[in-house]
C-alpha positions in Angstrom: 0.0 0.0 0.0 2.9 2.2 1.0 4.2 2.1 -2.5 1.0 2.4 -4.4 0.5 5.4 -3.0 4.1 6.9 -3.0 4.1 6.1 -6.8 0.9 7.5 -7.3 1.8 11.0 -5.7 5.5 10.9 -7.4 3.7 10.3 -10.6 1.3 12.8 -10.2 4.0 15.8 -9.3 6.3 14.5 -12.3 2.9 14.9 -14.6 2.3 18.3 -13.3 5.6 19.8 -14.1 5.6 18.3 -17.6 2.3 20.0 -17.9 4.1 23.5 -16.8 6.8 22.8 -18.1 5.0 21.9 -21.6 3.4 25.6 -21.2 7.2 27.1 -21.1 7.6 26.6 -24.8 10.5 25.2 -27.5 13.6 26.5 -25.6 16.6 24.1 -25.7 17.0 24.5 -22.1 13.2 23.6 -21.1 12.7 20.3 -24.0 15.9 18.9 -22.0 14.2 19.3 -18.7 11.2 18.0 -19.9 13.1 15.1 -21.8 14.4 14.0 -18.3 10.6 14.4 -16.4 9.9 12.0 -19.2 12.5 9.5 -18.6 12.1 9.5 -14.9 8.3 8.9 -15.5 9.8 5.7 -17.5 12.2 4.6 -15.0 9.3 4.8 -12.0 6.9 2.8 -14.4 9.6 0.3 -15.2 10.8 -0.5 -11.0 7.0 -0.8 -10.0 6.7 -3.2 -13.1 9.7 -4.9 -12.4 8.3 -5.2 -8.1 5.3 -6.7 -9.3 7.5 -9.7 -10.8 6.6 -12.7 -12.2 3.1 -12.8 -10.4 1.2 -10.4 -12.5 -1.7 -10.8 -14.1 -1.9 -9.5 -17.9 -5.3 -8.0 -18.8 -5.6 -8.9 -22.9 -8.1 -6.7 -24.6 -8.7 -5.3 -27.5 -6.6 -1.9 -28.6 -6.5 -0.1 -31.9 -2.8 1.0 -32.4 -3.4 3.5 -34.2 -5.7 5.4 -31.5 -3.5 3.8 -28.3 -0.4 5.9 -30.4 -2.7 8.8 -30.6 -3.4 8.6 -26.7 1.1 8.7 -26.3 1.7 11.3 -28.5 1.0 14.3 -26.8 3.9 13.0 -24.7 6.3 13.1 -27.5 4.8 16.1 -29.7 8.1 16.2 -30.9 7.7 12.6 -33.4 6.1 12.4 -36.6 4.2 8.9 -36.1 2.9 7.1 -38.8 1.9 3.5 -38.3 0.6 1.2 -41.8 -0.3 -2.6 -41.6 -3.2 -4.5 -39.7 -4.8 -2.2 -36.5 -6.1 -4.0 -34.1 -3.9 -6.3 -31.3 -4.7 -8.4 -28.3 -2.5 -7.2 -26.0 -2.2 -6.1 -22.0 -2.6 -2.4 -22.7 0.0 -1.2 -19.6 2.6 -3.7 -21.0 2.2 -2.2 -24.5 2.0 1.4 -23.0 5.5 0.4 -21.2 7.1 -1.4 -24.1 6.2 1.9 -26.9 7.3 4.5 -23.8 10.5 2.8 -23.6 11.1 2.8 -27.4 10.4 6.3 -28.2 12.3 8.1 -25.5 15.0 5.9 -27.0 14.5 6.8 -30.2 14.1 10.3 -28.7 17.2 10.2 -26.5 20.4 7.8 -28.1 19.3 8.0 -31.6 17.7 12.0 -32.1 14.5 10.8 -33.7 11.6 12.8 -35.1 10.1 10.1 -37.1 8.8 6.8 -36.1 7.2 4.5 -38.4 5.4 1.0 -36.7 3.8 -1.7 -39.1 1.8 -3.9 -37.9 1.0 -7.5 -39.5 -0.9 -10.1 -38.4 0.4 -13.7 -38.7 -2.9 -16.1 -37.6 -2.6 -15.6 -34.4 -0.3 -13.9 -33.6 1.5 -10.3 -34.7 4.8 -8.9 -35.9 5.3 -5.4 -35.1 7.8 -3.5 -36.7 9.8 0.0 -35.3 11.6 2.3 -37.5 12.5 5.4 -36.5 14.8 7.6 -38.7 17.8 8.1 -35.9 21.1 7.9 -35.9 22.0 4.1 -35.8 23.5 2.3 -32.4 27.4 2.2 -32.7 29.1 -0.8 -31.7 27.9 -4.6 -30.9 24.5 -5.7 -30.8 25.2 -8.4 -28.4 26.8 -5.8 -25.9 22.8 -4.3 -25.6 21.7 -4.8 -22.2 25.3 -5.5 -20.9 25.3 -2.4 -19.3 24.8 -2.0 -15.5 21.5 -1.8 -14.1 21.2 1.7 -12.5 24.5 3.5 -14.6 23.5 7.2 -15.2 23.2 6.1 -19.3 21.0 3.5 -18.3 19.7 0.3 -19.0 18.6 0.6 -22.9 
């Protein structure tokens, strides 16, 4: 209970000064600011995901991409988004929110992104979803992804 309702309140003060901050307007200084609000909001989802463990319980419904990517963008008004392919997915909606959050603040972040493009195909039953965004590419190994430790100020990837 005790962390419900810590998170709750720390997410609620990080979303209020990405509202204000939002308000500020283009300034190097404030998208930087608000860049870091938005990977901190990240980093909290991610830990009380990761407490939950193996234990939870996914909730599959029904979710049109195209409109969940329309409810995320306002916090990244900084991407072009265009997604192309099949629309609709059976998936745990938090877990997708978390998964698509991550990617574009990467995207954002290591690679300088302002365009993402996601197709969707279904394959019976199941989906391939492919992310493209037009960043600069990782340098070095693949295999190295991940490698990193956990709680380094770069982070985890």
């Amino acid at each position: 209970m005790f962390f419900a309702r810590f998170s709750h309140d720390l997410k609620t003060a990080l979303f209020r000064m990405q509202f204000e901050l939002e308000k500020m307007g283009d300034e190097p200084e404030v998208q930087n600011i608000l860049s870091h609000t938005r990977k901190m909001q990240i980093n909290l989802e991610n830990s009380l995901d990761s407490t939950v463990g193996e234990g939870k319980k996914l909730f599959i419904e029904k979710v049109e991409l195209k409109n969940f990517l329309l409810d995320l963008h306002p916090q990244w008004p900084e991407f072009s988004i265009k997604v192309s392919g099949d629309n609709e997915l059976e998936v745990d909606k938090k877990a997708l929110q978390s998964i698509f959050k991550n990617l574009l603040q990467n995207s954002a972040v290591h690679g300088g992104a302002d365009e993402v493009n996601i197709e969707l195909k279904r394959q019976g039953n199941q989906f391939r979803l492919t992310y493209k965004d037009n960043g600069k590419a990782m340098q070095g190994d693949p295999v190295e992804l991940g490698r990193e430790p956990r709680y380094s100020p770069g982070g985890s990837g």
